[in-house]
N, C-alpha and C positions, 0 to 999 in steps of 0.2 A: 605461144606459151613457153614460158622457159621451164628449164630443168634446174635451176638453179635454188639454193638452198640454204641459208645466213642462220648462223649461231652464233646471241649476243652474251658475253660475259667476258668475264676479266679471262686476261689472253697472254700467256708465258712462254714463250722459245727462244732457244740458247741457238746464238750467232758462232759463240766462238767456243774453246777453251779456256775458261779463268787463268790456267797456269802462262800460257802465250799471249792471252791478249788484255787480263786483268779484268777483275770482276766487273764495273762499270760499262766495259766492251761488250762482255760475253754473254746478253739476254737484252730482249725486248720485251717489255710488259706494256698491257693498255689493260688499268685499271676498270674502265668500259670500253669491248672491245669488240669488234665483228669480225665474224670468220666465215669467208663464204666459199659455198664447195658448187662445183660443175663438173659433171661427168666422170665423179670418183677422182678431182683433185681440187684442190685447191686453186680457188681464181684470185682472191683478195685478202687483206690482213689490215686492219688499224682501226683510230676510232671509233665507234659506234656512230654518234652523232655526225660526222664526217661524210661516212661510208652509205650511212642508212639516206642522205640526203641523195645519193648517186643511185642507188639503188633501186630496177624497175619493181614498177608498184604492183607484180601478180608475182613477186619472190615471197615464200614464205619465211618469215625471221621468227628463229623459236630463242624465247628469253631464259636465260641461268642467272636470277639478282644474286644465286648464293655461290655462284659454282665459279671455276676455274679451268677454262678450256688449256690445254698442254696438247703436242706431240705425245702420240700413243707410246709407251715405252718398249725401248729394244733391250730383249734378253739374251747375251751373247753366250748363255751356258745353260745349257738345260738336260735331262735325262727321260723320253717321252717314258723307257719302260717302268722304270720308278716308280712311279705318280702312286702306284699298290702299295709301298715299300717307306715312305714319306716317314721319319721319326722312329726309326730300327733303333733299338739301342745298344748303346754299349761299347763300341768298335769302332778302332781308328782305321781310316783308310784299306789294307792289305785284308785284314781280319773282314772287315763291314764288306767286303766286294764275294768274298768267298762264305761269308755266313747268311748272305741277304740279295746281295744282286745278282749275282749267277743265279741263283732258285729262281727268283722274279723274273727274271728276265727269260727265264728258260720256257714260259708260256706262252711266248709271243710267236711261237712256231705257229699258234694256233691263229689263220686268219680271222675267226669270229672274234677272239679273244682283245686279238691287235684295234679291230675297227671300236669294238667298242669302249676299249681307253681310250682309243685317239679322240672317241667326241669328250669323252671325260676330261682329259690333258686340253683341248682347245676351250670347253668351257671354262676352264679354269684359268687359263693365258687369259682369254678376253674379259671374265670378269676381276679382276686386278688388274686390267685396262694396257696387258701386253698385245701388240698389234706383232710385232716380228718378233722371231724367235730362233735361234743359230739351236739345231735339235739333234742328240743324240737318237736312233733308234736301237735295235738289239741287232743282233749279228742275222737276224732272219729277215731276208726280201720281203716277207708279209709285213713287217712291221711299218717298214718306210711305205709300201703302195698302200696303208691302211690310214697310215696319220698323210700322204700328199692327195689323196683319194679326200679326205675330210677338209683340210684347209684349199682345196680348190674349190671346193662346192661352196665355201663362205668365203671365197676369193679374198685370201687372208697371204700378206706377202712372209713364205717362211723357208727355212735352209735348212735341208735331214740329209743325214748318209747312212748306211748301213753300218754299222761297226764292222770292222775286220779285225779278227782275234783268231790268229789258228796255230797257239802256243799258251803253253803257263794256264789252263785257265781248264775247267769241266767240258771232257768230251761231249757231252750232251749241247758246246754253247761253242765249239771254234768251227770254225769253217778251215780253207784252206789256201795258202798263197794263191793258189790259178782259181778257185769257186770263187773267194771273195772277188778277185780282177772281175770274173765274169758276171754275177751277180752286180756289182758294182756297176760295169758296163750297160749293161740290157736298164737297169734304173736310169743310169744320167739320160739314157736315149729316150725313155717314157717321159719324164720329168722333170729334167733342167730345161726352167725356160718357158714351163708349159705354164699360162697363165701368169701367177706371181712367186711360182716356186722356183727356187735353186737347189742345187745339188752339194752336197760338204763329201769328199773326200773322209772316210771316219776309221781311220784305225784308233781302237781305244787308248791305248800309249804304248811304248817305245816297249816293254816286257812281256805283248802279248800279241806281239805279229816278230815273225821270225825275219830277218833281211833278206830273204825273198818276198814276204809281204808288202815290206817297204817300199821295197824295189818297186817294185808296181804299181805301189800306189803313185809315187814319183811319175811312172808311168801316164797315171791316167790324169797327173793334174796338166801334163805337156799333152796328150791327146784332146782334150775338150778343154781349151782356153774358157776364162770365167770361169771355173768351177771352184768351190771354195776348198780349204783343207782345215777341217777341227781334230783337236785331238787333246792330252792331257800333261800336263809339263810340272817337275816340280812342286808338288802337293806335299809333300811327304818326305821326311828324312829317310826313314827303310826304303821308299820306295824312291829314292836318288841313290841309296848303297846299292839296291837290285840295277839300277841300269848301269852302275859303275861295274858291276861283275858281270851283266851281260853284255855289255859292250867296250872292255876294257881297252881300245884303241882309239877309243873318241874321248877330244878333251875332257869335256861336260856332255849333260844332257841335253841341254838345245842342240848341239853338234851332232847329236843321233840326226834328228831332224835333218838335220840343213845337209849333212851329209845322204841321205837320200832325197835333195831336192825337194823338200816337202814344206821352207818355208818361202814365203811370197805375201804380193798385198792381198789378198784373200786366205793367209792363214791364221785361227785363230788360237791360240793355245790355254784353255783352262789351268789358272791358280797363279803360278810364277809364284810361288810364295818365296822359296828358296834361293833365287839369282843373284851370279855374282856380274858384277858391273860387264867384263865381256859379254856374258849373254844378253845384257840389256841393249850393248852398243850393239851387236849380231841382229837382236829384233829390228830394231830404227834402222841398220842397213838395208835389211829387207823386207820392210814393211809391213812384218808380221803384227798381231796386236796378241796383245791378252785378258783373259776375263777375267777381272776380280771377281770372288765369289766371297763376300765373306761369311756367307751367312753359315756355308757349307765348311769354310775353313776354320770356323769353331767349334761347328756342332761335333766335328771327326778329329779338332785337337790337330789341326794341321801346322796352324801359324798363322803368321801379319801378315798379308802384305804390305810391300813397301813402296806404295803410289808416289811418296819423291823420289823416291829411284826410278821409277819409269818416266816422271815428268823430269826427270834431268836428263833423260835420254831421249826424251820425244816420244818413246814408246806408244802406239794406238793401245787405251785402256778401255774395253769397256765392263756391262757390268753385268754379273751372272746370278740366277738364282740357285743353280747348281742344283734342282731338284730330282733325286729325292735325299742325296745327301744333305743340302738345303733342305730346310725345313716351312719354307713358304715360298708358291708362286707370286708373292707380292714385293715388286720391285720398290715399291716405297720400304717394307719393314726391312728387304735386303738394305737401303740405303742406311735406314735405322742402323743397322748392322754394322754399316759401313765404317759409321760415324764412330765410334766404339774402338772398331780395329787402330784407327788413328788415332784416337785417343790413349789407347796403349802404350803408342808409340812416339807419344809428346806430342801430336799434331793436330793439328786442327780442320776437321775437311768444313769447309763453306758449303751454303747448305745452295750457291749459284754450280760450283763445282759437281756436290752431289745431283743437279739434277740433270745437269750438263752429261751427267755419263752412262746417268739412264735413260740418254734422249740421241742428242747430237751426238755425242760421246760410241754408245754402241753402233750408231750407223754410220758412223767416222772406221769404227775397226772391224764393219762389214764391209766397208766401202761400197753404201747406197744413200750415201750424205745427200745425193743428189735426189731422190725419192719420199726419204722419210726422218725422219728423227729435227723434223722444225717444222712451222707452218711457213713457210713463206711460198707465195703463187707459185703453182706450177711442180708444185711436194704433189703425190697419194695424199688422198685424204684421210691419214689413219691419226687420228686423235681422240682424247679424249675427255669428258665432264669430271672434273673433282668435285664432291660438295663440301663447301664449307661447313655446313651443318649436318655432316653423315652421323655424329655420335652427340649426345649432350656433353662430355669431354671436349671434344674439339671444337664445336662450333664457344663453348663459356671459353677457353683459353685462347682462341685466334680474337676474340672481342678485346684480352687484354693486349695485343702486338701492339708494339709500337708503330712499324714499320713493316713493310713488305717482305725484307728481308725474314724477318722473322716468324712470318704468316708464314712463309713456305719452308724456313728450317721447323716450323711445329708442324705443319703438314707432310713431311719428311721421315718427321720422329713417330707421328701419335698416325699416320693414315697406317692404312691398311687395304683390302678387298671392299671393306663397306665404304670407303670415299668415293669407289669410284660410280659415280650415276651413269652415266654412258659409257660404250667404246664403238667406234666407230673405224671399220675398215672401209678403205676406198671411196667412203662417203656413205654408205652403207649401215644402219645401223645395226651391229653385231651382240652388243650386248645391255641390258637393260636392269636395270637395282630394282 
């Protein structure tokens, strides 16, 4: 008897980047398509009619005539302690952290409190069909063994650190250069690695860990090779004049960074809204990537990013919900989002691009391109069902498309949380409409 398990529907994953290899290059579609999973990954990908001819006759093949099988979406910015906090009003960046997040956040001391967001925050990743997730937690060790405690039990592949903050910020919420190192330590030893978890290296930004902090975190990304580094870059004009007055001997602000060794292929840096072309060539040196957020960079009045600035630099881009400064865990309305911010800016994002960076694109700038963010053999099985027919809006407006192209930039613009009918981790299924 096999273990084996085929899901027939139309079938989309990004090969390349549009910007490097051109739209034509950069995606595989099969209009009728099979997708068959073994032992939590992915064995096969193509035709239906093809595939199902090959196929032994005791595999079960579940049909989607409406749906649209995709790579589960990678969210490369996320805030687990938020998720209470989601739609604060009022406040830009500096103001919104000291009027809303430090209070929120300051409850995660409590381990009941931690466990039971975390299954909240995961319900809510998997139904908006996010399978990986790069995760802020709160500056308390309970919060990270609460939310790596839950995404192990649903063998869900995802990256959290502790935030380290022991400056600038309510005594009730810093830690200290040697607790956070320690603290930090004793987690990567629990948890990087165990299952399908990683560990992120997390000082919140460059204004709330002292250069002793730093230091160490530098520290701990040379002591355990693979470990990841997230943290927050450039959101904010006030908050680029604060790192200029606390660190007035480094050029710019990625130079905080890079001068404590803190950037590498596993670092990722939230926003870049503000960079000037050196920091961009500094990231592409060192492999750093960054997450767009746009959803979070309007809601708080941050700014554009400027996605041809980084694709003239090679820059790894991926794409962030940024919640709860974002205002939806839905990687399609963030895309929505996306679309809008370019548009601002005279540009145009393609809707093969937009999905490239919520797929391939974020596990290009986790660097686990080799695992997840495609279907092709030999991926985790972490994908997921769109319905064509989730809303009577969407299913009457994809009937007028012309073209594919344009099913999936309307499926970009109008989906949301209700498109998605499945999610599936490791082959598994996780989530159900």
């Amino acid at each position: 008897m096999t273990t084996a398990k085929a899901y027939r529907a139309a079938l989309l994953h990004s090969l390349g980047d549009p910007a490097e290899v051109g739209i034509d290059a950069s995606y595989e579609y099969f209009a009728d398509g099979l997708l068959v999973v073994e032992n939590g990954l992915i064995s096969a990908i193509g035709p239906a009619p093809e595939l199902l001819a090959q196929l032994p006759s005791d595999v079960m093949v579940e049909h989607f005539p409406h749906g649209l099988i995709t790579p589960g979406f990678v969210d490369t910015h996320i805030h687990f302690p938020q998720t209470g906090m989601v739609g604060a009003y009022g406040e830009q960046l500096l103001d919104w952290l000291n009027n809303y997040t430090f209070p929120c956040e300051s409850q995660f001391a409590d381990a009941a409190h931690a466990e039971t967001v975390a299954e909240i925050f995961l319900d809510e990743l998997l139904r908006n069909g996010t399978t990986t997730a790069l995760v802020f937690a709160s500056v308390h060790p309970e919060s990270v063994e609460a939310l790596f405690a839950a995404a192990h039990k649903r063998d869900l592949r995802l990256i959290a650190g502790k935030v380290l903050m022991d400056r600038n910020a309510p005594d009730y919420l810093t830690d200290t250069a040697d607790s956070g190192y320690q603290q930090s330590k004793a987690l990567i030893e629990r948890w990087h690695g165990k299952g399908r978890l990683h560990y992120a290296v997390t000082p919140r930004f460059a204004p709330t860990s002292s250069p002793a902090q730093l230091t160490l975190a530098g520290q701990l990304l040379e002591e355990y090779p693979g470990l990841y580094l997230q943290t927050h870059l450039s959101e904010n004009l006030k908050e680029i004049e604060w790192v200029k007055a606390l660190f007035p001997e480094r050029k710019n602000y990625l130079d905080v960074y890079d001068h404590y060794q803190l950037l590498g292929e596993r670092s990722v840096l939230a926003h870049g809204v503000h960079l000037c072309d050196e920091e961009c060539q500094r990231l592409a040196e060192t492999g750093s990537a960054i997450a767009f957020c746009p959803t979070s960079n309007l809601f708080l009045g941050s700014g554009l990013f400027n996605l041809p600035q980084a694709e003239r630099f090679k820059v790894n881009v991926g794409l962030g919900t940024d919640v709860g400064g974002g205002t939806s865990f839905s990687l399609l309305q963030t895309l929505n989002e996306a679309y809008k911010v370019m548009q601002l800016q005279g540009h145009k994002l393609d809707p093969f691009k937009s999905f490239y960076l919520a797929t391939l694109g974020g596990a290009r700038a986790l660097r686990l391109e080799d695992r997840i963010g495609t279907l092709q053999a030999g991926s985790d099985a972490d994908f997921v069902v769109l319905d064509y027919h989730a809303t009577p809006l969407l299913q009457y407006r994809l009937s007028q498309a012309r073209d594919f192209a344009e099913v999936l930039f309307v499926l970009l613009t109008l989906g949301d949380d209700r498109t998605v009918e499945r999610t599936y981790a490791a082959g598994g299924l996780v989530h159900q409409r």
